[in-house]
C-alpha positions as CSV (number, residue, x, y, z in Angstrom):
1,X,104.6,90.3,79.6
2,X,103.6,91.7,83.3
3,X,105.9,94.9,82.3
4,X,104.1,95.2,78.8
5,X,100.6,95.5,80.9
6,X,102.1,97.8,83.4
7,X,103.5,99.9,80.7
8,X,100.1,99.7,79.4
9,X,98.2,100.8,82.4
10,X,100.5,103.5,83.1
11,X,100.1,105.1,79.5
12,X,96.6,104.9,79.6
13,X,96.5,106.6,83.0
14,X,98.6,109.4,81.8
15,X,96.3,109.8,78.8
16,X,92.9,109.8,81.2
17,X,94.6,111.7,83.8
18,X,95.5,114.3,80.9
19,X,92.5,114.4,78.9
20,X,90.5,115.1,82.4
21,X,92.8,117.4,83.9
22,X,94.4,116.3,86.6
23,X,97.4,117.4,88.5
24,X,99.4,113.5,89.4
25,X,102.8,111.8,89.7
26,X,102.8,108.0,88.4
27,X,106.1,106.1,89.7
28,X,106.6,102.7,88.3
29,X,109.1,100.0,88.5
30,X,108.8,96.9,86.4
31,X,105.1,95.6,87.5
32,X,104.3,98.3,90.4
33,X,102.7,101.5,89.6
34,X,101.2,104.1,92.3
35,X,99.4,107.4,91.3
36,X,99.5,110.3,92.9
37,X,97.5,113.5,92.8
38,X,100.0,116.1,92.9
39,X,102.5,118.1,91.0
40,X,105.3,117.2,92.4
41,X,108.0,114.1,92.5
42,X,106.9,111.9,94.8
43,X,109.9,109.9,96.2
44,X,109.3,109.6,99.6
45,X,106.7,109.2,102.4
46,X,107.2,113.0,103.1
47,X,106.4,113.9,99.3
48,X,103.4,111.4,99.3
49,X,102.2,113.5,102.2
50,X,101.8,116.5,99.8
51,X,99.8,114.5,97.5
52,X,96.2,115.5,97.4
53,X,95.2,111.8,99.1
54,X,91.3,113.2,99.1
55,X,91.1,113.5,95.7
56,X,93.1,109.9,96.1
57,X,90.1,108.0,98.0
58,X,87.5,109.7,95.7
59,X,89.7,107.7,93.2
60,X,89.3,104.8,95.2
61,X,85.5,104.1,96.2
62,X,84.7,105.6,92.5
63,X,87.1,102.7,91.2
64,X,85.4,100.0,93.7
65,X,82.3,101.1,92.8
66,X,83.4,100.4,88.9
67,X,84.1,96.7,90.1
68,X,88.1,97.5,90.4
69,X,89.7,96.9,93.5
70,X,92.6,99.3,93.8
71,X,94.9,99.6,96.8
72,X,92.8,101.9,99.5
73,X,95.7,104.2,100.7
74,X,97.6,107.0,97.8
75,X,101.0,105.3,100.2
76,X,100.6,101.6,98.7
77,X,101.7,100.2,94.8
78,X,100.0,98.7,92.7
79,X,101.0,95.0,92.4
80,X,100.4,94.5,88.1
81,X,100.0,90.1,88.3
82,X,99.4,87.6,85.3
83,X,96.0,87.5,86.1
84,X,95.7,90.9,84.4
85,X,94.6,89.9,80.7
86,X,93.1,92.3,78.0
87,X,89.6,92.8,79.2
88,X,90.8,93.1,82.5
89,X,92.8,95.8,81.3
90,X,90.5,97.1,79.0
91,X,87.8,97.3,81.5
92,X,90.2,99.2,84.2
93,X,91.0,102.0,82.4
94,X,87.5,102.5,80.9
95,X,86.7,102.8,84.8
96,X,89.0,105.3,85.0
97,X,87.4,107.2,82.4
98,X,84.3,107.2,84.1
99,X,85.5,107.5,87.5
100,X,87.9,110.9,86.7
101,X,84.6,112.6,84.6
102,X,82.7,112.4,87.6
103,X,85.7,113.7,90.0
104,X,85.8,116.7,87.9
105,X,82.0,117.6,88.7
C-alpha cells in the first residue's frame, strides 16, 4: 500500500512537473522519493550538486506555505508513511499545482 501511494505521488509529480515545464530528476525506491530540478541523473551527492536547489527551496516554502511539510534540503528523501491517506494525497499534489504555477511567474 505505502508503494501504491508513492507510485502515486511520483506520477502525479511527473504530470505537474510536465504540464508546468520544468526541467527535474525523480528517484524513488519503494516509499522514498526526492525531486530534483535538473536534467540530468542524479545519483550522487556530486550530481545533486548540479541540481538547480534554488528553484528547490522555492519548492519548498511555496509547499509549507500550502500546509505541506516537505524535506527543506533538494539532498534529503522523501519518507512516503501510512499516515498518507487519499485527501492527504490529494491535497499534496493540488499544492503542487499551485505552488509550480506561481514558480513559473
Amino acid at each position: 500500500q505505502i508503494d501504491h501511494m508513492t507510485e502515486r505521488i511520483e506520477t502525479g509529480m511527473r504530470e505537474l512537473l510536465d504540464k508546468h515545464g520544468f526541467e527535474y530528476r525523480i528517484n524513488r525506491l519503494g516509499s522514498m522519493i526526492s525531486i530534483h530540478f535538473c536534467n540530468t541523473d542524479v545519483v550522487d551527492f556530486n550530481s545533486a550538486m548540479e541540481g538547480n536547489n534554488d528553484k528547490f527551496k522555492q519548492f519548498f516554502h511555496g509547499m509549507l506555505n500550502e500546509g505541506v511539510y516537505l524535506p527543506p534540503s533538494a539532498f534529503e528523501t522523501w519518507f512516503i508513511s501510512m499516515t498518507i491517506g487519499e485527501s492527504e494525497l490529494e491535497h499534496t499534489l493540488y499544492a503542487a499545482d499551485r505552488v509550480l504555477q506561481e514558480m513559473k511567474k
